[in-house]
C-alpha positions as CSV (number, residue, x, y, z in Angstrom):
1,X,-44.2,72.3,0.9
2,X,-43.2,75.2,2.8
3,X,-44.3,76.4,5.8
4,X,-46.0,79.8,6.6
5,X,-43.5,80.3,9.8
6,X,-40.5,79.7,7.2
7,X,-42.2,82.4,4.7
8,X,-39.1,85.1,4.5
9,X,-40.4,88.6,5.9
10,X,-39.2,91.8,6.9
11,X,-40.7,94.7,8.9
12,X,-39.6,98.2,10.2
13,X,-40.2,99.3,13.5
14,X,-39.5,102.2,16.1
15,X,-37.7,101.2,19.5
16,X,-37.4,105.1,21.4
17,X,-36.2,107.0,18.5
18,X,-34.3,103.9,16.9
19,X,-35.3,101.8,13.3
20,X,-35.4,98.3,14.1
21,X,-35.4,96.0,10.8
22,X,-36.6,92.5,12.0
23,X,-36.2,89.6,9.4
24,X,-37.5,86.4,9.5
25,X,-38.3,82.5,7.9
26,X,-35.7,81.3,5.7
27,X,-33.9,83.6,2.9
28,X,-32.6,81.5,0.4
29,X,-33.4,81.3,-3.5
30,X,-35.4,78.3,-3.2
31,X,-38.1,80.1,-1.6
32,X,-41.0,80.8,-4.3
33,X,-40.6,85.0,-3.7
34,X,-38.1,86.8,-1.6
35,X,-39.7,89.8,-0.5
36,X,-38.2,92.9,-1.7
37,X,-37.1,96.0,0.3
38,X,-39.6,99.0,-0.2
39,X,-38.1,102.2,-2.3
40,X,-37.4,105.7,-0.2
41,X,-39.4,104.1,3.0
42,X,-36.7,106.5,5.1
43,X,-37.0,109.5,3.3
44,X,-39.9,110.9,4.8
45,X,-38.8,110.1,8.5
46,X,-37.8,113.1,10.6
47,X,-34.5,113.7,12.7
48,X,-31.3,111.9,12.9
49,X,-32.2,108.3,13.4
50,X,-30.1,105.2,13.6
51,X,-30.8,101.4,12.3
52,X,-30.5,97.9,13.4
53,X,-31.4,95.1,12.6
54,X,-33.0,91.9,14.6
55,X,-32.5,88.8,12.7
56,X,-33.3,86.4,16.1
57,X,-35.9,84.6,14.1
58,X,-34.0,84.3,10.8
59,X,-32.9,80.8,9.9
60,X,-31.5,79.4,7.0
61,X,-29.9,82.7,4.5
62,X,-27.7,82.3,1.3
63,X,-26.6,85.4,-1.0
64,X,-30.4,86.3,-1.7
65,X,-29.7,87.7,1.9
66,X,-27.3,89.6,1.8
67,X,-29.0,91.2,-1.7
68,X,-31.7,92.3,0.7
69,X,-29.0,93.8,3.2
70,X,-27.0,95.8,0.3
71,X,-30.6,97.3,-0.5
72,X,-31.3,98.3,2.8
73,X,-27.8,99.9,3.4
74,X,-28.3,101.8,0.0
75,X,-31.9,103.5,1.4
76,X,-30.2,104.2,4.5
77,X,-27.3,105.8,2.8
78,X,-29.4,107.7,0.8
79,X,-31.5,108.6,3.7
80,X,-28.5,109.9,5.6
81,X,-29.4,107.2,8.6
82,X,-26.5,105.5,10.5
83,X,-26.8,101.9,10.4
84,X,-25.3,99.3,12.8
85,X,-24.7,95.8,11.4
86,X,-24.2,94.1,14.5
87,X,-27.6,92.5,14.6
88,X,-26.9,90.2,11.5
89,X,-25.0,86.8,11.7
90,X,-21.6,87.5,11.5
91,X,-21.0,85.3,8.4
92,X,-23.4,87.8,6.9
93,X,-21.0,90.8,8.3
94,X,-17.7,89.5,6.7
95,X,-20.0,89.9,3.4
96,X,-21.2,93.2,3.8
97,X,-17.6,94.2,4.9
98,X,-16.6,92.9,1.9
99,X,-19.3,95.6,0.0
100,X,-18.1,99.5,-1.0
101,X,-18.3,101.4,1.9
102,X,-19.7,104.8,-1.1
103,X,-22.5,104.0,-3.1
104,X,-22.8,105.0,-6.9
105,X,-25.3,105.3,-8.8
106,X,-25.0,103.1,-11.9
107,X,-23.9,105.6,-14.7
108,X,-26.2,105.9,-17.6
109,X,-25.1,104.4,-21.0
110,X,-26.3,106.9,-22.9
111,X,-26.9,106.4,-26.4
112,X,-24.4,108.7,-29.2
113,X,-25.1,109.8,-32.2
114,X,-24.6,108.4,-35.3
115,X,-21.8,109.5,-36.6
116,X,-22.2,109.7,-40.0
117,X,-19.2,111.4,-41.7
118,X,-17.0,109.2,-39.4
119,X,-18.6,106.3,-40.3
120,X,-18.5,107.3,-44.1
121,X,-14.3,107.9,-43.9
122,X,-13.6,104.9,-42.4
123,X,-15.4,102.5,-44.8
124,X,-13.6,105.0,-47.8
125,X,-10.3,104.6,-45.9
126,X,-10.6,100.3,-45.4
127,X,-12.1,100.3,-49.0
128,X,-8.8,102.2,-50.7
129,X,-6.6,100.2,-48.0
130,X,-7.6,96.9,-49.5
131,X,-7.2,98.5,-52.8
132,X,-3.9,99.4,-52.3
133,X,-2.9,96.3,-50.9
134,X,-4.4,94.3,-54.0
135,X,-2.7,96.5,-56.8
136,X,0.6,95.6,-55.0
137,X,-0.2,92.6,-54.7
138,X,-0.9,92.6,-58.4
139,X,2.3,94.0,-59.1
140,X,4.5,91.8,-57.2
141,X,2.8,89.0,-58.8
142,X,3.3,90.5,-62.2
143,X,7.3,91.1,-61.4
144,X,7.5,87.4,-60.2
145,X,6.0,86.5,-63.9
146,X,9.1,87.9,-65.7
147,X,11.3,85.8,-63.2
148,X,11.8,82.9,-65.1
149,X,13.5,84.9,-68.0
150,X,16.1,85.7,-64.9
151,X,16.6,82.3,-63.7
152,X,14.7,83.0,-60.9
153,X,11.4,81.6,-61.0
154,X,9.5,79.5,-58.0
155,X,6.8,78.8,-59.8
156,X,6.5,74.5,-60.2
157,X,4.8,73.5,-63.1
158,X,3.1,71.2,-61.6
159,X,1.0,73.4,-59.3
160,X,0.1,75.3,-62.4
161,X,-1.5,72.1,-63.8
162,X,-3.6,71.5,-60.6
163,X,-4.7,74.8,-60.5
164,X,-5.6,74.9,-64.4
165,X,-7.5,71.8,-63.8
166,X,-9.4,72.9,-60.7
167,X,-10.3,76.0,-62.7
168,X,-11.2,74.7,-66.4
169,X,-12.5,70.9,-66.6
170,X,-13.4,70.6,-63.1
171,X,-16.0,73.9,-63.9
172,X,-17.7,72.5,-67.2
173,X,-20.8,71.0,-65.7
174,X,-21.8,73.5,-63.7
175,X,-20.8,75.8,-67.1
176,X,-22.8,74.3,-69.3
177,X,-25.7,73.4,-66.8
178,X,-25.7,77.2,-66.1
179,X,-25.1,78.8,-69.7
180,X,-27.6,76.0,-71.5
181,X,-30.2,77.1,-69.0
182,X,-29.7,80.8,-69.5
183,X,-29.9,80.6,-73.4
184,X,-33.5,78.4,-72.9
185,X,-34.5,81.1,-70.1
186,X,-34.1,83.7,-72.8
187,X,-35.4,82.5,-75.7
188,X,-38.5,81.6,-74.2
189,X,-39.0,85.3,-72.9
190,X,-38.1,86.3,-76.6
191,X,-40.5,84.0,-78.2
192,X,-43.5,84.9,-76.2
193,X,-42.9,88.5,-76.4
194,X,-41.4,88.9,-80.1
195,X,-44.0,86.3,-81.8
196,X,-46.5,89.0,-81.0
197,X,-45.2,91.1,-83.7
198,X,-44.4,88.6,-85.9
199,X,-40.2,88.6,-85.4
200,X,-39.8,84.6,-84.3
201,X,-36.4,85.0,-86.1
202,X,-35.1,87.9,-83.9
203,X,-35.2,85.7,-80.8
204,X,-31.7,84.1,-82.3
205,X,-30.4,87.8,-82.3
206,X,-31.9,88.0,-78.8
207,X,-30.1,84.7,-77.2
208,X,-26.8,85.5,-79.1
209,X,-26.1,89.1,-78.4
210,X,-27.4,88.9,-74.7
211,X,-24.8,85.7,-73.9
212,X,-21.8,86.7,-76.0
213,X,-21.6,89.8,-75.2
214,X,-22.6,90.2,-71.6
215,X,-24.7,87.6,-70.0
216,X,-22.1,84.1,-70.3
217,X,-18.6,86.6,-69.6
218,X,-20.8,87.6,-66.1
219,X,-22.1,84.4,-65.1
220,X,-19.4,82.2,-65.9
221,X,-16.9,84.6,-64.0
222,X,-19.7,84.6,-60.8
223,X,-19.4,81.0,-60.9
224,X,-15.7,81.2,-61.1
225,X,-15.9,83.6,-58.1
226,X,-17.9,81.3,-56.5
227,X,-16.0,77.9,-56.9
228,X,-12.6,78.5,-57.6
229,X,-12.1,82.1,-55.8
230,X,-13.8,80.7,-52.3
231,X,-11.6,77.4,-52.7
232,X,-8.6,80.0,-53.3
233,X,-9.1,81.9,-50.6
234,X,-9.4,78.6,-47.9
235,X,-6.5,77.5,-49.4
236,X,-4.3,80.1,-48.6
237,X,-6.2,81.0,-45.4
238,X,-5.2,77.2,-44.1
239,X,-1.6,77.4,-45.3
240,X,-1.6,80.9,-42.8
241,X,-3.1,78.7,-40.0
242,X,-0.9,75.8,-40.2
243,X,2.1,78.3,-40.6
244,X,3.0,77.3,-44.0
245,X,2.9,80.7,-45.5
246,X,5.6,81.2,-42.9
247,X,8.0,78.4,-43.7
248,X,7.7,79.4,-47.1
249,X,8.7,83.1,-45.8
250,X,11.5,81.9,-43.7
251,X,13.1,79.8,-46.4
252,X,13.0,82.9,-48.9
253,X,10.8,81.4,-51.1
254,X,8.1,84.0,-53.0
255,X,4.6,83.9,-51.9
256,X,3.3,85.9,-54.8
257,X,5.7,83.3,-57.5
258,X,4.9,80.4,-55.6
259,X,1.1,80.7,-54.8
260,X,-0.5,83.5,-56.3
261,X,0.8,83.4,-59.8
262,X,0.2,79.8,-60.7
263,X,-3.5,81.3,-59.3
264,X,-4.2,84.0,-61.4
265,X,-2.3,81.9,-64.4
266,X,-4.8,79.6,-64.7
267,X,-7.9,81.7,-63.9
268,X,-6.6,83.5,-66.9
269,X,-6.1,80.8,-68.9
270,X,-9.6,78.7,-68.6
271,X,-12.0,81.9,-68.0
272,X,-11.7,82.7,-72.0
273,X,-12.2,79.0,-72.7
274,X,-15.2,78.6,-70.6
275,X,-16.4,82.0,-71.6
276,X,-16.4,80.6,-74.6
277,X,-17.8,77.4,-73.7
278,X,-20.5,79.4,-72.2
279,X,-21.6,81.3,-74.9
280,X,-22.1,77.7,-77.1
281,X,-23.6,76.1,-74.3
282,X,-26.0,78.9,-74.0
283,X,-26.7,79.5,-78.2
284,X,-27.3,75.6,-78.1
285,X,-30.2,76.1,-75.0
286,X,-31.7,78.9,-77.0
287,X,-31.7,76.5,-80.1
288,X,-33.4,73.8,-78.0
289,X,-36.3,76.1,-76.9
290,X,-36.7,78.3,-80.1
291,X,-37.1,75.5,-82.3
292,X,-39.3,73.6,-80.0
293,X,-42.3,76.7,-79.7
294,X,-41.5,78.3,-82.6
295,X,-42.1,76.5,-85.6
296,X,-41.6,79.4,-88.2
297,X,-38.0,78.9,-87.1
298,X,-36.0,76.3,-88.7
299,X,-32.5,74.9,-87.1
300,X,-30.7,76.1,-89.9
301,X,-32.4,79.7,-89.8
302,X,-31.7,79.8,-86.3
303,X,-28.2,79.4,-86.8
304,X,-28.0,81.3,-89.8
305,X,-29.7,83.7,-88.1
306,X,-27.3,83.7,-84.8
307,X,-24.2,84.3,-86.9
308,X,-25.2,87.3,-88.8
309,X,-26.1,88.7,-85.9
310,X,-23.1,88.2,-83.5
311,X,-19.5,89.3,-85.4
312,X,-16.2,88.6,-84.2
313,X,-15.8,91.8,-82.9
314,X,-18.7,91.1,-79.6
315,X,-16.9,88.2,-78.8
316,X,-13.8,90.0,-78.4
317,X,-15.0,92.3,-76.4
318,X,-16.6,89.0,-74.2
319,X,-13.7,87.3,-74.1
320,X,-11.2,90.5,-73.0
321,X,-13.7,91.2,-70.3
322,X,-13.5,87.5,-69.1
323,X,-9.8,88.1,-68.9
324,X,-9.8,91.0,-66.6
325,X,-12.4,89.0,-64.4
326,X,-10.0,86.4,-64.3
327,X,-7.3,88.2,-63.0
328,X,-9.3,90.3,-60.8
329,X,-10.8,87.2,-58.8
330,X,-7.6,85.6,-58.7
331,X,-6.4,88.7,-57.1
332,X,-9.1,89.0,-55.0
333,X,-9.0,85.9,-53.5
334,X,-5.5,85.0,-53.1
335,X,-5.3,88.9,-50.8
336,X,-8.4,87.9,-48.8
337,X,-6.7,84.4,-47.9
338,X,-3.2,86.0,-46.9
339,X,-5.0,88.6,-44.9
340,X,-7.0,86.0,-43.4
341,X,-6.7,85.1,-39.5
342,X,-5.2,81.9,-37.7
343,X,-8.1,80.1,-36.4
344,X,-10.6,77.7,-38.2
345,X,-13.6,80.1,-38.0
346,X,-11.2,82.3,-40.3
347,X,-11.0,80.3,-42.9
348,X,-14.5,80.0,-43.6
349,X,-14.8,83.8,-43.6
350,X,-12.1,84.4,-45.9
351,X,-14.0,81.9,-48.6
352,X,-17.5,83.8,-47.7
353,X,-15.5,87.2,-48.0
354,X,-13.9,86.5,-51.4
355,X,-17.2,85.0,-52.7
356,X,-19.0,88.1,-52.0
357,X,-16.1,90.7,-53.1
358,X,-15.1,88.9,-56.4
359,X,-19.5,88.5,-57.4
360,X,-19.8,92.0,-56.5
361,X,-16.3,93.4,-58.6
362,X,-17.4,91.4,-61.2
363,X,-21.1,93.4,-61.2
364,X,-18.9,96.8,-61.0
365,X,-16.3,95.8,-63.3
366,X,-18.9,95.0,-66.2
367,X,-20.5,98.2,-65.6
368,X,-17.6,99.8,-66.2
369,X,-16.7,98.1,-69.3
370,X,-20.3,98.9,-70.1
371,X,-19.4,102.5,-70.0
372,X,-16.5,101.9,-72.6
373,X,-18.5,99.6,-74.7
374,X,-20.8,102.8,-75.3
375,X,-17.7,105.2,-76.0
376,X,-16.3,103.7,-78.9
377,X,-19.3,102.2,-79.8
378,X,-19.0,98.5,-79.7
C-alpha cells in the first residue's frame, strides 16, 4: 500500500521574484496516478522571471519523471521564462540534455482530398498493364505451340497428362454434384410457376435452354476457376519462391512451352468435355424433379420434349464459349502466379487473386458473348 508521504506532487512557488518548482514522493510508473503539469500556468505571470526546481524531497524517479520535466521545460519555453536545471538529480540532467534544446509543435496530419481522377487513372493504367502483360503472355504461349513442328518443343508429355487429369476426371464430382443440382433448382422454380398456366411440359424447355446455353458453360468454368486456376496459380507462385522458375530461366528452357502451355492445353481440352458433362448432369436433375411433382409429364415426354427444344446449334455456341473460358483462366492464372512474390504469404494471394479475376472474367466474358448471341441471333 502506498504511503501518503510517497504520493508524487508538485507545487509552484515564488522565492523574491524567482519560480520555485518543488517535487516530491516517488515518480515512478508504479504509482496509481502521476500528477500532471497544469497547461499555460506561466502565461499570465508578469516580468522576466526565472525557474528552478527543488527536488530535496523527491525519492525514487524513473522516465515518468523526466516526462514531467520535458512538460515543464515546454510551458516555460513557451512562456519565454529561463529555466535552470541544476536543482534536479543529475542522472535526471544527462536526460534532459539529451532532449531538443527548440521545441515544435507536432505538425498536423491533415487530411487530403480524395483524389478522384487520380485514383480513377491509376486503376485504368494497372487494369490495361495486366492486360497487356496477359495478351503477351498469350502470344508467347501460342508461338511456343507451333514449336514442335520446328523441333523445338519443351513441352513433356507427361506434364500434359497430369495437368489433363487434374483438370477433367479429378473435377467430375464436384461437376455433376453442381450441374445435377442446378437442373433440380430449376425445374422446380419452372414447375411451380409454369403449372399455373397449365405448361408442365415447358419446364423441359426451361432446364435445357437455361443449362446448355448459358447456365452449365458459366458454372462449370467458375468451378474450373476455382479449383484448377487457384491450384495453377500456387503452383507457379511456389516454383518462383523456391527459384525454380529461375533455374528453368538460366538453363534456357521456355517458361511459356514448359509450364503455361501444357496449362492452358488441358484447360482447353476438358472444359468442352465437362461443359458437356454439365449440361447431361444438369438435364438428368431437371428430369429427377420434373417427373417427381409433375405428373402430367412422362420421362419420355420430358426427353422428347428437351430435344426439340435444344438444337445443335445452342450447344455450339455452349461449348465455343467454354473454350474461350478455358483459355482465358489458364491465362489468368499461370500470369498471376509468375507475377506473384517470393514469400509464403504470396502464394496464397496469388491463388485468392486468380480465383477472383478468372470468376469475375468469366461473368464479363459471357456478357460479352451475350451481346453477340443477340447480333446474329442465336
Amino acid at each position: 500500500m502506498q504511503r501518503e508521504a510517497d504520493t508524487p506532487e508538485w507545487k509552484v512557488r515564488n522565492e523574491s521574484g524567482q519560480l520555485v518548482v518543488e517535487l516530491t514522493g516517488h515518480w515512478t510508473t508504479d504509482c496509481l496516478s502521476i500528477p500532471s503539469f497544469t497547461p499555460g500556468i506561466f502565461q499570465n505571470i508578469p516580468g522576466n522571471r526565472s525557474l528552478s526546481f527543488d527536488c530535496t524531497k523527491l525519492n525514487d524517479w524513473d522516465t515518468s519523471f523526466i516526462s514531467f520535466l520535458w512538460t515543464v521545460l515546454r510551458e516555460a519555453d513557451n512562456a519565454q521564462i529561463k529555466v535552470d536545471t541544476q536543482g534536479v538529480p543529475p542522472s535526471a540532467q544527462r536526460l534532459i540534455a539529451l532532449l531538443p534544446s527548440q521545441f515544435h509543435e507536432a505538425p498536423s496530419h491533415r487530411r487530403k482530398p480524395p483524389q478522384v481522377l487520380h485514383a480513377l487513372g491509376s486503376g485504368v493504367t494497372k487494369a490495361l498493364e495486366v492486360i497487356g502483360t496477359t495478351v503477351l503472355l498469350g502470344w508467347d504461349t501460342l508461338r511456343s505451340g507451333f514449336a514442335p513442328k520446328r523441333g523445338q518443343g519443351r513441352m513433356r508429355i507427361r506434364d500434359l497428362l497430369s495437368d489433363i487429369f487434374d483438370a477433367g476426371p479429378s473435377a467430375l464430382l464436384i461437376v455433376s454434384i453442381v450441374n445435377f443440382l442446378l437442373g433440380c433448382i430449376l425445374a422446380f422454380v419452372g414447375a411451380v410457376q409454369l403449372r399455373k398456366f397449365a405448361a408442365d411440359a415447358y419446364v423441359a424447355n426451361l432446364v435445357g435452354l437455361a443449362c446448355v446455353r448459358e447456365l452449365s458453360a458459366v458454372l462449370t468454368a467458375i468451378i474450373m476457376a476455382g479449383r484448377t486456376g487457384g491450384a495453377y496459380a500456387a503452383r507457379i507462385s511456389t516454383m518462383l519462391s523456391n527459384e525454380e522458375i529461375d533455374a528453368l530461366r538460366v538453363f534456357g528452357i521456355p517458361v511459356t512451352s514448359y509450364i503455361v502451355l501444357p496449362s492452358i492445353a488441358s484447360l482447353m481440352l476438358m472444359m468442352p468435355l465437362l461443359y458437356l458433362y454439365g449440361c447431361l448432369m444438369s438435364m438428368i436433375g431437371g428430369f429427377v424433379v420434373t417427373t417427381g411433382m409433375l405428373p402430367s409429364v412422362t420421362g419420355i415426354g420430358y426427353w422428347h420434349q428437351t430435344f426439340g427444344a435444344v438444337n445443335l446449334q445452342q450447344f455450339e455456341f455452349g461449348f465455343t464459349k467454354s473454350i474461350f473460358f478455358a483459355i482465358m483462366i489458364g491465362l489468368i492464372s499461370c500470369q498471376i502466379g509468375l507475377n506473384a512474390g517470393r514469400s509464403a504469404a504470396d502464394v496464397g494471394k496469388a491463388a485468392t487473386s486468380a480465383v477472383v479475376v478468372g470468376i469475375v472474367g468469366i461473368i464479363a466474358m459471357d456478357a460479352f458473348f451475350a451481346v453477340i448471341a443477340m447480333v446474329i441471333d442465336i
